[in-house]
C-alpha positions in Angstrom: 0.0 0.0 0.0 1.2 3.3 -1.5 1.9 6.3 1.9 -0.2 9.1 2.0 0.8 12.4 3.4 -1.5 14.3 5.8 -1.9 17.2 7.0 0.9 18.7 9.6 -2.2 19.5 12.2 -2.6 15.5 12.1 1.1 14.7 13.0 1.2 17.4 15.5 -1.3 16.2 17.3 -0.6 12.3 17.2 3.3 13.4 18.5 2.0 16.0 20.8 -0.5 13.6 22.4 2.6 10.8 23.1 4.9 14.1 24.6 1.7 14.4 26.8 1.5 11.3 28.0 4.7 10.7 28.8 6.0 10.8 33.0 7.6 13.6 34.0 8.0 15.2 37.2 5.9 18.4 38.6 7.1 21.8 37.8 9.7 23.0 40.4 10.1 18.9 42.1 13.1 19.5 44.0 14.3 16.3 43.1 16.0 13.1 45.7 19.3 12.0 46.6 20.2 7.9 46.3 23.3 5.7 47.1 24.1 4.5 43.5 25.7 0.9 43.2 27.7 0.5 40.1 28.2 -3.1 39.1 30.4 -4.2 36.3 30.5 -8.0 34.7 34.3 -7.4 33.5 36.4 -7.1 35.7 33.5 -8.1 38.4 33.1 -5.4 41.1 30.4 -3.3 43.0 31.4 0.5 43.8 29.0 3.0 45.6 28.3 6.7 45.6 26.5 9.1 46.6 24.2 10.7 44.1 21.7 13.9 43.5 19.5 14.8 41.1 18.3 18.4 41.1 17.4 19.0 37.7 17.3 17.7 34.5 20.6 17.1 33.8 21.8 18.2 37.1 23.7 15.4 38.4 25.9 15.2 41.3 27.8 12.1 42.1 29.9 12.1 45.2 31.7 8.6 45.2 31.9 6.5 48.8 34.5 3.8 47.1 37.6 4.5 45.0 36.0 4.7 41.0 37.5 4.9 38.0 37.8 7.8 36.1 35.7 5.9 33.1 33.5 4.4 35.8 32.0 7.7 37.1 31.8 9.0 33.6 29.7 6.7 32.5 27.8 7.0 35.9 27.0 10.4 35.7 26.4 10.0 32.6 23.4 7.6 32.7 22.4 9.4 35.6 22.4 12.7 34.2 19.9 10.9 31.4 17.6 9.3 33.8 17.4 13.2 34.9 16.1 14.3 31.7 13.6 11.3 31.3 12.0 12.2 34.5 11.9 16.1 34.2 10.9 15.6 30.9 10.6 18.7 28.7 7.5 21.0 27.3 6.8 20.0 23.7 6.0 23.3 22.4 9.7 24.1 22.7 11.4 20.9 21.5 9.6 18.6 19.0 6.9 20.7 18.4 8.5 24.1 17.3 9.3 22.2 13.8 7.1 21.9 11.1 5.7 17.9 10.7 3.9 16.3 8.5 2.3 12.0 9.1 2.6 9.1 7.0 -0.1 7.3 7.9 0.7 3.8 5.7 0.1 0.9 7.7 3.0 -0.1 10.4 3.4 -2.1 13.3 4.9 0.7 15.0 2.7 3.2 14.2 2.4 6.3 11.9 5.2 7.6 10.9 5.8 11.8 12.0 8.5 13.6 10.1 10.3 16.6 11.2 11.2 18.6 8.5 13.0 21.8 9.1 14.7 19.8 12.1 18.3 20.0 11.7 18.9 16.2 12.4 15.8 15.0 10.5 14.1 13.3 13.3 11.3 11.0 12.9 9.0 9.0 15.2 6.3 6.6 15.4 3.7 6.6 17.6 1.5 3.7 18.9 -1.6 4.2 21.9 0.0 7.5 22.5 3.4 6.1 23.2 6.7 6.7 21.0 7.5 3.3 19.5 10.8 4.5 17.3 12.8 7.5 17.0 15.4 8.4 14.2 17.9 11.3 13.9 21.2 12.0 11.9 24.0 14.0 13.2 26.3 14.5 10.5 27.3 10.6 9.2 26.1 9.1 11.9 22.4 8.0 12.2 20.7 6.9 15.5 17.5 5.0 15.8 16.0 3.9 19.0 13.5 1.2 19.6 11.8 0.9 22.9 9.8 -2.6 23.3 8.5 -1.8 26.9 7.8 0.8 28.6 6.9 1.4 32.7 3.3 2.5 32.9 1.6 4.5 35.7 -2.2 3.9 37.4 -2.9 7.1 35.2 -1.7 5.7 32.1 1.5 7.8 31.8 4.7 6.2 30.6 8.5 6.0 30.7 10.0 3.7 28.5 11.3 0.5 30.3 13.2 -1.8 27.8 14.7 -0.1 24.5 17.4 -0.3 21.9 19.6 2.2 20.4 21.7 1.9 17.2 24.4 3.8 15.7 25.2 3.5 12.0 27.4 5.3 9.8 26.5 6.1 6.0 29.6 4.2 4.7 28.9 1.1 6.9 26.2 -1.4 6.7 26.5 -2.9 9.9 26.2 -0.8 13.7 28.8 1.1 15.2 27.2 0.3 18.1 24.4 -1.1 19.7 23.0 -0.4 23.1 20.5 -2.0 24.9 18.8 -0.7 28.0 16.9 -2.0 30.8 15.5 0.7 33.3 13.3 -0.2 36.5 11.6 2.1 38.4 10.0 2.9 41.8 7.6 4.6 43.6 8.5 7.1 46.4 6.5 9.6 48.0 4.0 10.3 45.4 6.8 9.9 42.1 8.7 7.4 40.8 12.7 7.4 40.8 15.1 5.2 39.1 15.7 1.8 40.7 17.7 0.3 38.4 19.5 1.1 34.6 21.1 -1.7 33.0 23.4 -1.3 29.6 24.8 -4.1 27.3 26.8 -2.6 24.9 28.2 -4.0 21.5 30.6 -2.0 18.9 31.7 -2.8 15.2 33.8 -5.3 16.6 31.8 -7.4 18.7 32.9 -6.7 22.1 30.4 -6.5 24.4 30.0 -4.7 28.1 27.6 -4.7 30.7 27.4 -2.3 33.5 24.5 -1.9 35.6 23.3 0.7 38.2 21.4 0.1 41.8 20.0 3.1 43.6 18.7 2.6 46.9 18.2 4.7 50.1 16.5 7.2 48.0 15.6 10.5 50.0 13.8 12.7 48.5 14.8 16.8 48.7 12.9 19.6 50.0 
């Protein structure tokens, strides 16, 4: 069956409803504080610290064993993107300041909106409100991320909960690297916080690592 284009109303509103019902915490939340286990398969270890979250993107990690410089990179890193899953951000000023239009040709993923004055052509598809797969380019490199599961709330709000993310290059067939991520979360105090972010990573050559975050102990800030 040939696509059909519609109107840029009809994407706005099929992406604008998935932004809407997305999780994200209240306007001004303070944010919590957690003891982080990190917990690597090679070499085998478990390393704490202390962690904040004040913002999106506003990461503190204040270590309680000694940690690797790479090790609390990649900690504050995954942190810091937990952050901005859980603050979430206001549709009108991200996705929904470019022009769209919807291709609307049968998928098991869903519709398929296209940014088009977006400077890393982004694209999405969208299934019972929920963002099924997500494209962008940045330069070369093209990034497309599946999510299979997602964490739902009594309300019907969602994060996503299981999902995989690609990166290709335009001269190679195969991934430069593929991550797949596992997130559990849990409910404290009238939100939810991170429980758990697992990552098994695989590059071009096939080597693969897994590292895994535990928070625990979470206290949430006035």
């Amino acid at each position: 069956m040939s696509s059909t284009s519609e109107t840029a109303p009809s994407a706005v509103a099929l992406l604008g409803a998935a932004f809407a019902h997305r999780y994200r915490y209240r306007s001004g939340f303070p944010g919590w504080r957690a003891t982080a286990v990190l917990q690597r398969e090679a070499p085998r270890s478990a390393l704490r610290a202390h962690v904040e979250v004040t913002g999106p993107g506003q990461v503190q990690v204040d270590p309680i064993d000694a940690i690797s410089v790479h090790d609390a990179e990649w900690l504050l890193q995954e942190v810091r993107a937990m952050s901005r899953t859980l603050y979430g951000h206001d549709f009108e000023v991200g996705e929904g300041r470019f022009a769209m239009s919807l291709d609307s040709s049968p998928h098991v993923l869903g519709p398929l909106i296209v940014l088009h004055d977006d400077p890393h052509d982004a694209t999405f598809r969208v299934r019972r409100h929920r963002v099924t797969l997500a494209t962008r380019r940045n330069g070369s490199l093209h990034e497309t991320v599946r999510v299979d599961r997602w964490h739902v709330r009594p309300d019907g709000r969602w994060l996503p909960a299981q999902w995989t993310a690609d990166v290709r290059s335009a001269q190679l067939e195969r991934p430069l690297r593929t991550d797949r991520y596992w997130d559990v979360f849990w409910p404290l105090g009238g939100v939810v916080v991170p429980q758990l972010r697992r990552v098994e990573t695989v590059d071009d050559l096939g080597i693969k690592l897994v590292h895994a975050v535990h928070l625990r102990d979470w206290r949430l800030l006035a």
